[in-house]
N, C-alpha and C positions, 0 to 999 in steps of 0.2 A: 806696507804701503802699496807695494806692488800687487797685492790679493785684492786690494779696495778698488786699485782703477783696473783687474782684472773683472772684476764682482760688475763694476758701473758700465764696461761696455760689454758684457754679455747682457746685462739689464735694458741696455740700449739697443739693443741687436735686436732682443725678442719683442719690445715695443714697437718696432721700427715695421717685423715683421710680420708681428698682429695686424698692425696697420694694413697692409694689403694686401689680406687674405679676401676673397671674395664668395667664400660659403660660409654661414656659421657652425662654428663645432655643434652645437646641436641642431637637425634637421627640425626646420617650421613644418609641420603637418597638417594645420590650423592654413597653411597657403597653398593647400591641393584641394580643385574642385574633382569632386563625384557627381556623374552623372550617366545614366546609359544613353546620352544621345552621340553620335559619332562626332571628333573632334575637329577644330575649326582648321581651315585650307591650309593656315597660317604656322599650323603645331608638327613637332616634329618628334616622330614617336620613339621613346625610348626602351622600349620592350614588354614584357608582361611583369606584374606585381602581383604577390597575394596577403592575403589577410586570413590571421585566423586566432582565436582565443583558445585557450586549453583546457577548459571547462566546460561540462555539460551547461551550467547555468549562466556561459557567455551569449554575448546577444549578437544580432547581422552588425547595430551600432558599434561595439567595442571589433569587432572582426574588419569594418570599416576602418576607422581609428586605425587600426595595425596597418594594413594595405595604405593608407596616406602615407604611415611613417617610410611604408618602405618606397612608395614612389617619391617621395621628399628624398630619402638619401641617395635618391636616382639621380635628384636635381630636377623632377618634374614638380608641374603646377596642376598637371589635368589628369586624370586615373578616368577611362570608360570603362565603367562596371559589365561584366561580361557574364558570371556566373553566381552563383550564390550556393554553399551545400545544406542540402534537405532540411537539415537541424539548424540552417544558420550561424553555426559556428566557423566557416570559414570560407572567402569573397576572393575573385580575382577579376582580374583586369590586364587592361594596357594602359603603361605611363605614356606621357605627352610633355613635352617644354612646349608651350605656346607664349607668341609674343605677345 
């Protein structure tokens, strides 16, 4: 009896505390723009990010992709694209939180 209402408020506990988590365990990458124009008055820069695929037959697009993820688990929204290497296989930037 005692392991059941131990079981129900550990089950309660972790509900409770999913509840008000304010990042999701997996980082949205799909909610960071790319762009190289320089970012708005209003953004607050959270350092530099890079991208890169580990394939010769990766593209600038999948090397982008990677660079969102990582400015996503920065907590940003806005990546200005700064570099690109030669073959394309690997991008960097600066992250941005913009309101």
């Amino acid at each position: 009896m005692q392991m059941k209402i131990a079981h129900g408020i550990l089950v309660t506990a972790a509900i409770a505390l999913a509840g008000c988590s304010s990042h999701p365990v997996v980082p949205d990458k799909e909610a960071v723009k790319v762009s190289r124009d320089d970012a708005d008055k209003d953004c607050r820069e959270l350092g530099p990010v890079q991208g890169s695929v580990t394939t010769t037959k990766g593209t600038v697009e999948q090397a982008i992709d990677d660079m969102k993820l990582d400015a996503a688990r920065k907590g940003a929204n806005y990546v200005r694209m700064q570099a690109t290497s030669a073959m394309g296989t690997s991008v960097s930037g600066t992250a941005y939180i913009c309101q």
